[in-house]
C-alpha positions as CSV (number, residue, x, y, z in Angstrom):
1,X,-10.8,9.8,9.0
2,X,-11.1,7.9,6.0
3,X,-12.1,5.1,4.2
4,X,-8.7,3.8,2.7
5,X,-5.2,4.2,4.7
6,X,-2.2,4.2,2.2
7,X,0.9,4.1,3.9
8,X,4.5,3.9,1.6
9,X,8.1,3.9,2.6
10,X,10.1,5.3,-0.8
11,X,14.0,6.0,-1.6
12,X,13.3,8.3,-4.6
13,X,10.1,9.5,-4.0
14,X,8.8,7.0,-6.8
15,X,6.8,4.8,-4.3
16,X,5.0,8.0,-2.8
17,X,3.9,8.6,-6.6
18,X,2.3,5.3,-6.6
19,X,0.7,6.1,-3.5
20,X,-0.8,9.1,-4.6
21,X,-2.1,7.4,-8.5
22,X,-3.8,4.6,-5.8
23,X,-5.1,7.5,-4.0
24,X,-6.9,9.2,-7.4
25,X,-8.2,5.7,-8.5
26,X,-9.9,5.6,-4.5
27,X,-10.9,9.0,-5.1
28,X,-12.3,8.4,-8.7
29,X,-14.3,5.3,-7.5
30,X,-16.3,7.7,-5.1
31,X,-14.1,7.4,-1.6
32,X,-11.7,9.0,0.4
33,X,-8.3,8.0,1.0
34,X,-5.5,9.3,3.4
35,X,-1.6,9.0,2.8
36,X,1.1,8.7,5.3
37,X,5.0,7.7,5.1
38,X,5.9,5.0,6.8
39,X,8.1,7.4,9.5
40,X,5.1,8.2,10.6
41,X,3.3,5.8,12.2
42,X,4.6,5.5,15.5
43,X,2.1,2.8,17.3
44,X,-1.2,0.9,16.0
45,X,-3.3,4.0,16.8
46,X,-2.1,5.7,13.9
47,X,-3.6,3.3,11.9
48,X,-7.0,3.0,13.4
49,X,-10.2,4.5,11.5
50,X,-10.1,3.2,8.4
51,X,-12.0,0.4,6.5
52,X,-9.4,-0.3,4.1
53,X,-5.1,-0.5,4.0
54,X,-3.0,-0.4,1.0
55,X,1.1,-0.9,2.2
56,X,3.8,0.0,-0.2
57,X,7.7,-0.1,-0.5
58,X,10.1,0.3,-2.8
59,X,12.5,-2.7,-3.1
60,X,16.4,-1.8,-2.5
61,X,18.8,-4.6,-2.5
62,X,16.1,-7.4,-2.3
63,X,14.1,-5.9,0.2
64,X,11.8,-3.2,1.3
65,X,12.9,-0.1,3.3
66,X,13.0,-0.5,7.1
67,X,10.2,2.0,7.9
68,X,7.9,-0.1,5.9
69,X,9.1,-3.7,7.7
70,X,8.5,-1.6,11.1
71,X,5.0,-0.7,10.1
72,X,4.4,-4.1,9.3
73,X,5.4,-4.7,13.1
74,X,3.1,-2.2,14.3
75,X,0.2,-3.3,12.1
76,X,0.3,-6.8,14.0
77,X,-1.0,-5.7,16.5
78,X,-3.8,-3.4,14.8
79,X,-7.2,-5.6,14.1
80,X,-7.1,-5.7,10.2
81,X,-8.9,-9.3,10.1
82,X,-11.6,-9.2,6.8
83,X,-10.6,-5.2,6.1
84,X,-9.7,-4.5,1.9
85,X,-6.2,-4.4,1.5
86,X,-3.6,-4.4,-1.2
87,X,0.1,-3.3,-1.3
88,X,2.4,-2.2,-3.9
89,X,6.1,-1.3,-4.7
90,X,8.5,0.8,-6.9
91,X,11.3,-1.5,-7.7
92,X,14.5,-1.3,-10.4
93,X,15.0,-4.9,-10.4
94,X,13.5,-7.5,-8.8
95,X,10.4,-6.2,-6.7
96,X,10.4,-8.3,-3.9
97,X,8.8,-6.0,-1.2
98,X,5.5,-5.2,-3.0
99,X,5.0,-9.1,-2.5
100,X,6.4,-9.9,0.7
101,X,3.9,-6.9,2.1
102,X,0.8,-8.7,0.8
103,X,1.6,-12.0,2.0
104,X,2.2,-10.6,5.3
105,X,-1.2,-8.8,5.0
106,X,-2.9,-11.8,3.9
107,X,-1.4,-14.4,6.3
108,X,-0.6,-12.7,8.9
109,X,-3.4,-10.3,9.5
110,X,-6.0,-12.3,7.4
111,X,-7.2,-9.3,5.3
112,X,-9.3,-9.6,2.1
113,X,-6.7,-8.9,-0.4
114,X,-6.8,-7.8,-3.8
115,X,-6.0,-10.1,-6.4
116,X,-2.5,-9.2,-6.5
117,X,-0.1,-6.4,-5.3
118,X,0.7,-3.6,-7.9
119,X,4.5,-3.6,-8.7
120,X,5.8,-1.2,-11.2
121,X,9.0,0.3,-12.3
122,X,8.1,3.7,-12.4
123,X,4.7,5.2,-12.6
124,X,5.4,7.0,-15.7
125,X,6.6,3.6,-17.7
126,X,4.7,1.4,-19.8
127,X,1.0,2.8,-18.6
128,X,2.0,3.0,-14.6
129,X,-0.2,5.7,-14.4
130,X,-3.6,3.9,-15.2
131,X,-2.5,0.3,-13.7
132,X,-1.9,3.0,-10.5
133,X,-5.1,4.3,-10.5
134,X,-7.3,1.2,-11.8
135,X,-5.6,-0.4,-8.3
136,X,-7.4,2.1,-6.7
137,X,-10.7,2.2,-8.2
138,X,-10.5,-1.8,-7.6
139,X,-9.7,-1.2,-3.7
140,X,-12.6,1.3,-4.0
141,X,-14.8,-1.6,-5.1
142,X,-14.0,-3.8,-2.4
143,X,-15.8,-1.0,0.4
């Protein structure tokens, strides 16, 4: 498979860009990285293989879109103890989801988290491109 597993729910198609600067930044920092919406994982095989995860929503009305909440579901009953992982989050206002996905990946599955989760307006604003892609050469650093 892979070495990273990124895995985004989007409204607008915002969140997938994210998902795909991470994916460079992986890439760039010599590994390989898969991306999947969040429609389609279906059970926790379809997220076994990898030695890393990255989780990202976009935030709507205060929270993150329901294929990303059932992912996080699925994922509890996927071994992720000690693994890298990060999350992020497209968000017009408040953001909420990018952080609610990393404390659920920290507490609740007991991963080795980055040091924060990546949560940007829009990947073309205010140097979302390179904070995009430096969260992936950091996730790449953690392998």
């Amino acid at each position: 498979m892979g070495d990273f597993l990124i895995v985004y729910a989007s409204r607008t198609g915002e969140t997938k860009k994210i998902a795909e600067l991470i994916a460079e930044g992986i890439r760039i920092g010599g590994h390989v990285a898969t991306i999947k919406n969040a429609t389609e994982i279906k059970s926790e095989d379809d997220l076994k293989g990898f030695k890393g995860y990255i989780f990202g929503s976009s935030t709507y009305h205060g929270e993150m879109i329901s294929s990303m909440k059932q992912v996080l579901f699925i994922a509890e009953r996927a071994e992720f103890e000690n693994l890298p992982g990060g999350s992020f989050g497209a968000f017009g206002w408040s953001g909420e989801a990018a952080q609610r996905i990393f404390d659920t990946m920290k507490n609740i599955y007991k991963m080795k988290m980055t040091g924060s989760p990546l949560m940007l307006k829009a990947s073309w604003l205010q140097g979302g491109i390179v904070m995009a892609q430096d969260y992936g050469k950091a996730m790449a650093k953690m392998l």
